[in-house]
N, C-alpha and C positions, 0 to 999 in steps of 0.2 A: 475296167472295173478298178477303183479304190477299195483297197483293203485297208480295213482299219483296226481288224482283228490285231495284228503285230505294232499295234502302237502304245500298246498297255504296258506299262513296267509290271503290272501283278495280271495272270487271268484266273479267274472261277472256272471249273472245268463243268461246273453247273451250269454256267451260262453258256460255255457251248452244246453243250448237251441244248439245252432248250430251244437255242437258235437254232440246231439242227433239225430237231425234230419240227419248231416252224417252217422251216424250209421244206422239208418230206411235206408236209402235210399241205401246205400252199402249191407245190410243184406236183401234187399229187390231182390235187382239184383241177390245176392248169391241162393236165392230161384228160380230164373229162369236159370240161368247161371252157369258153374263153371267155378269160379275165382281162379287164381294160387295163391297157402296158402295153409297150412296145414289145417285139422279140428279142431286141439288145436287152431291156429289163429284166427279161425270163432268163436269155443267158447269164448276165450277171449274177442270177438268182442262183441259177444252176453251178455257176463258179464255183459261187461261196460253198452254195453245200459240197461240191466236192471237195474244196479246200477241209472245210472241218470233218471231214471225212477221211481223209488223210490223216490230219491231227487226231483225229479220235483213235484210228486205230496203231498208231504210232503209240499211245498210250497204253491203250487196251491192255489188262491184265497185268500192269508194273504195278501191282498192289495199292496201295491209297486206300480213302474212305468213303468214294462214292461208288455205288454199283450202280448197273446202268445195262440194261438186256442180259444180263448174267455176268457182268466181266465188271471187274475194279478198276475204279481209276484213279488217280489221285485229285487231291483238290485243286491244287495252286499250283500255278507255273508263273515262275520269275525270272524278268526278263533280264539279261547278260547283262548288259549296262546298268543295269540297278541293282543288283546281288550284292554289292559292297553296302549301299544302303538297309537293304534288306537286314543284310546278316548283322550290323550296329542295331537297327530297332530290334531283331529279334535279344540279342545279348542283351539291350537295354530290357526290353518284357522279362526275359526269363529273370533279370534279377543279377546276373552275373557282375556287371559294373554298376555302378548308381547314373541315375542319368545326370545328375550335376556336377561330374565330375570335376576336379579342378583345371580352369584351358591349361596349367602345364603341365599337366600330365600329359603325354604323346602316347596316341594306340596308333599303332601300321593296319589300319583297315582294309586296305587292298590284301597283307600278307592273312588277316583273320578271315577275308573273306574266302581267298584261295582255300586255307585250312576247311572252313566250313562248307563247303561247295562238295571238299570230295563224298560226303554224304550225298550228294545229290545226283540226279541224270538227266544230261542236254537232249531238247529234241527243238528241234529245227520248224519255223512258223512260217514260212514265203521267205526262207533265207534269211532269219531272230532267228538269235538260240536262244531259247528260255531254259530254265532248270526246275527240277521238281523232287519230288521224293517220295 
C-alpha cells in the first residue's frame, strides 16, 4: 500500500475524520456484501483505516476545535519540514512584519520557527512528525 496521507505539509483533521468514517462504512458493507475488488484492495482499505485510527486517537482529546464522537481534536497538523514556512506566513497573517519587507533586512526563520514550535505537539504519521496545537 502507498500512503499518501504523510505527504501533505498541512493536514485538515477534518479530512481524516471523513476518510475514516468512509472507510468504516465501505468496510462495513464489505462484511455483509461482496463488493467487486480484489482482497489486496480490501487489505489496503483496511490498512489505511487503521493507520488513521492510530492517528485519530493519538490526537484524541489534545483540545483543538473540532469534536468528533465526544472528544476534541485539533485542526491542523503541520508537517516538520514545513513549520519554518508555516510559522513566516503565520507572522506575515497575523500582521507581526509586513510582508514586503525590505531583502536586507535578515530574519533567522529556522531560530523563529524553533521559538514558535514550543507552543505546539509532534505526533508521528508512518514515521512524519507533524505538529499541532
Amino acid at each position: 500500500m502507498t500512503n499518501t496521507l504523510n505527504t501533505h505539509d498541512i493536514i485538515d483533521v477534518r479530512d481524516l475524520i471523513e476518510r475514516y468514517e468512509e472507510l468504516v462504512n465501505l468496510l462495513d458493507i464489505t462484511a455483509h456484501e461482496v463488493l467487486p475488488g480484489s482482497s489486496e484492495e480490501l487489505e489496503e482499505l483496511r490498512a489505511e483505516r487503521a493507520l488513521l485510527e492510530d492517528v485519530l486517537a493519538d490526537l484524541r482529546g489534545n483540545g483543538g476545535d473540532e469534536e468528533w464522537r465526544g472528544d476534541w481534536y485539533p485542526l491542523t497538523l503541520i508537517r516538520d519540514s514545513y513549520f519554518e514556512t508555516y510559522a513566516r506566513e503565520l507572522i506575515e497573517d497575523c500582521g507581526d512584519i509586513p510582508r514586503d519587507l525590505p531583502a536586507y533586512i535578515q530574519i533567522d526563520w529556522q531560530a523563529t520557527a524553533r521559538n514558535i514550535r514550543t507552543d505546539y505537539t509532534p505526533c508521528e504519521i508512518d514515521g512524519v512528525t507533524y505538529w499541532y496545537r
